[in-house]
DRENTIFI-550468 format. One record per residue: residue number from 0; chain; x, y negated, z negated of N, C-alpha, C in turn; residue in three letters. Coordinates in pm, whole numbers. Atoms other than C-alpha are relative to their C-alpha. Layout:
residues N
(NUM "A" (X Y Z) (X Y Z) (X Y Z) "ALA") ...
***
This chain:
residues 95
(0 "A" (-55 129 33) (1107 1560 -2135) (-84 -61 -111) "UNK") (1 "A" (47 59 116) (1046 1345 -2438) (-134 -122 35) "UNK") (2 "A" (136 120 -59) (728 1084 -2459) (80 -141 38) "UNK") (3 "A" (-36 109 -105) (984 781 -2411) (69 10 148) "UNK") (4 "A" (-36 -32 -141) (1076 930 -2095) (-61 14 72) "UNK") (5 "A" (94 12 -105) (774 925 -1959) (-75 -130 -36) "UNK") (6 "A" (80 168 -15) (662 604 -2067) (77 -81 96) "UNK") (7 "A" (-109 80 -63) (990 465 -1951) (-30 13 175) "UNK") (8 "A" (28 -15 -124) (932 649 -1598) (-166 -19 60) "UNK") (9 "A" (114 95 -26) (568 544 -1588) (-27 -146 32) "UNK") (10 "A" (-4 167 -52) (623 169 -1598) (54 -25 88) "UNK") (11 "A" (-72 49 -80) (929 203 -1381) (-98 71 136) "UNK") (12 "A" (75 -38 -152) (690 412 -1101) (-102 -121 26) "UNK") (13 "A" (52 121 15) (440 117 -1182) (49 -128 38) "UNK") (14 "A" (-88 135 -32) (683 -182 -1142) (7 35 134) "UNK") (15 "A" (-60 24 -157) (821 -38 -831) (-75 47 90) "UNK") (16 "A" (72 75 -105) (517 23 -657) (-52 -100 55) "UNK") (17 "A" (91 143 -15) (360 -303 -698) (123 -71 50) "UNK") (18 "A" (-90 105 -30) (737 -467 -584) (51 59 152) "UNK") (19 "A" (-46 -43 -164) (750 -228 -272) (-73 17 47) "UNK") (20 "A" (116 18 -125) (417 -254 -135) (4 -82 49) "UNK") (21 "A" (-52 89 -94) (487 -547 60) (117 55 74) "UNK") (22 "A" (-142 -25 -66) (807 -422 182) (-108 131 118) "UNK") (23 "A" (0 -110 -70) (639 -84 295) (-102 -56 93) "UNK") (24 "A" (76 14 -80) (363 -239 428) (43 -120 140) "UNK") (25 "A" (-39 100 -102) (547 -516 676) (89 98 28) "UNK") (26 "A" (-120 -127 -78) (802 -205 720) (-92 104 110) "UNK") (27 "A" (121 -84 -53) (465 -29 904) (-62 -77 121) "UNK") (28 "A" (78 102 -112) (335 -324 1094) (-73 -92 -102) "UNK") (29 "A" (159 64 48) (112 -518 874) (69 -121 -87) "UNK") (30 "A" (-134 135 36) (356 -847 849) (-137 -150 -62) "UNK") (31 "A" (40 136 37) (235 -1187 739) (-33 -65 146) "UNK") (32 "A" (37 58 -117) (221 -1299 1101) (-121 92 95) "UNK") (33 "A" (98 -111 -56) (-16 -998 1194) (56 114 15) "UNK") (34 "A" (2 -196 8) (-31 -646 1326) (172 -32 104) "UNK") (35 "A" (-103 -27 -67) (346 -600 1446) (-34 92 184) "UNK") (36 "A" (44 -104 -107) (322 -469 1830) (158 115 -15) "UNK") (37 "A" (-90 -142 32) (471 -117 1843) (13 56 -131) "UNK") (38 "A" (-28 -97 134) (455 -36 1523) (-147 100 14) "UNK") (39 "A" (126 -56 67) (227 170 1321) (-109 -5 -37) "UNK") (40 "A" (131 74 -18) (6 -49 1242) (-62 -28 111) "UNK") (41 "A" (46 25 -143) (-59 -115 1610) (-81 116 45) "UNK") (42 "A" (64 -118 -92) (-128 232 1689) (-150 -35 -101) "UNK") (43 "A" (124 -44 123) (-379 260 1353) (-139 -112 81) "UNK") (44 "A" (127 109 -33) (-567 -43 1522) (-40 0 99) "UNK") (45 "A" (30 -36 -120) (-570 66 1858) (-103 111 -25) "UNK") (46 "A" (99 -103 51) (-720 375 1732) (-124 -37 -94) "UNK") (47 "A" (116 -10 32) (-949 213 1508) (-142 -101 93) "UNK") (48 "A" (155 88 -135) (-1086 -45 1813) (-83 112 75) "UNK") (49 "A" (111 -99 -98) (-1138 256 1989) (-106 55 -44) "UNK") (50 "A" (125 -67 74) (-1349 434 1751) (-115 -107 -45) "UNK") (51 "A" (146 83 -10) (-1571 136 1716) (-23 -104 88) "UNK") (52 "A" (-1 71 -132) (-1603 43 2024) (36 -155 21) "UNK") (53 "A" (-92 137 -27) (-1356 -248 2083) (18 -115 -148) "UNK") (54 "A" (-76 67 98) (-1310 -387 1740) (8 33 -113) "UNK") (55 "A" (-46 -47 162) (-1177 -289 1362) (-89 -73 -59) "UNK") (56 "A" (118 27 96) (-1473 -311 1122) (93 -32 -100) "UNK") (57 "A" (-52 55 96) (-1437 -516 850) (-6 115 -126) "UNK") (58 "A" (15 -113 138) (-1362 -332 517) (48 130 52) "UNK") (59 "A" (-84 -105 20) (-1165 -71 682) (155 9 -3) "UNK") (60 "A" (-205 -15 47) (-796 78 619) (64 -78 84) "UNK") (61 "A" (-82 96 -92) (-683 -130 920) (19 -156 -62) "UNK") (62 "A" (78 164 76) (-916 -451 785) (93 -11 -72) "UNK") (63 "A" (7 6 160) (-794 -398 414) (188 -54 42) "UNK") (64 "A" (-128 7 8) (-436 -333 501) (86 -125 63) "UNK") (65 "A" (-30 86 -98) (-409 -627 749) (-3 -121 -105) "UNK") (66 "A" (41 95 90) (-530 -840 479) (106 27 -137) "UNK") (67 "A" (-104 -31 146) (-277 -735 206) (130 -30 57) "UNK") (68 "A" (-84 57 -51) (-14 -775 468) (28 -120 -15) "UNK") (69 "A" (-35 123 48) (-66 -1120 502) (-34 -110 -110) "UNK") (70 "A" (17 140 94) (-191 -1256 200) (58 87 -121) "UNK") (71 "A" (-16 -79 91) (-84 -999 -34) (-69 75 -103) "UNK") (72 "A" (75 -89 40) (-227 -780 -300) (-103 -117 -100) "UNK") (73 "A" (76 77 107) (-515 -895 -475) (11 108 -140) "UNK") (74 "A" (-5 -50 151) (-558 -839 -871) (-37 154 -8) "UNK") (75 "A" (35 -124 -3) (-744 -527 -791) (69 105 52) "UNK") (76 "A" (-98 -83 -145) (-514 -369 -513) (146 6 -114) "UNK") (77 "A" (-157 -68 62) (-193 -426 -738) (-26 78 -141) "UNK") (78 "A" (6 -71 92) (-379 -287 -1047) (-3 166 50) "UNK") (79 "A" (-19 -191 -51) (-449 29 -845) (134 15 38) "UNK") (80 "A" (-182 -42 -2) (-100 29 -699) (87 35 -118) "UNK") (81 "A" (-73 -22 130) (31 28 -1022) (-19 117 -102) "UNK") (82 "A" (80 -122 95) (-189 301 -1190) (63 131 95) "UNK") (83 "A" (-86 -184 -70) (-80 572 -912) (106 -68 6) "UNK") (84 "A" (-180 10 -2) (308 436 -905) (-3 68 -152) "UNK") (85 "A" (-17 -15 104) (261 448 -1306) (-25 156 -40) "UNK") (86 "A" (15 -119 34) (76 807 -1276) (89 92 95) "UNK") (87 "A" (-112 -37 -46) (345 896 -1060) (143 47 -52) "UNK") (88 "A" (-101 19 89) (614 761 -1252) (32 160 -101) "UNK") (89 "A" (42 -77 88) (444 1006 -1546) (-12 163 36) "UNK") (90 "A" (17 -149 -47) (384 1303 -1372) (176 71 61) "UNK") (91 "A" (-186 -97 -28) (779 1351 -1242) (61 3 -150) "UNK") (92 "A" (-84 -14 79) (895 1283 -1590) (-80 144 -86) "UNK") (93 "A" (57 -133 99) (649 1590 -1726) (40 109 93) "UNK") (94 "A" (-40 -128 -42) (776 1834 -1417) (164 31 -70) "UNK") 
***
């Protein structure tokens, strides 16, 4: 494929991760009101109380993700989202 075809599919993998990480992540458990019970997120936090003995350390994938749930992505979190959607994007339009 040509180079505007992968620019084109670079921005659009870029745009539409940063506009469906919220979606995927309250589609998982990790809502604005907290950890959804029964979901996925529930188990991930059950499993990570257990492994440190009765509560989710701050600064981990449970922490981080719990925190993006409800407040959403910070500047840093949607620039990375955006760099793998964008090197995403880039890499299907070169197979």
């Amino acid at each position: 494929m040509g180079l505007v075809t992968g620019v084109v599919l670079g921005v659009a993998g870029a745009v539409g991760t940063v506009a469906l990480a919220p979606v995927v992540l309250g589609t998982i458990g990790f809502t604005s009101a907290g950890i959804a019970a029964g979901s996925i997120a529930s188990g991930m936090m059950s499993t990570a109380a257990i492994a440190n003995g009765g509560g989710v350390a701050a600064g981990s994938l449970v922490a981080v993700l719990q925190s993006a749930g409800m407040a959403g992505l910070s500047g840093a979190a949607t620039a990375a989202v955006a760099s793998v959607g964008g090197t995403a994007g880039l890499v299907a339009a070169l197979v």
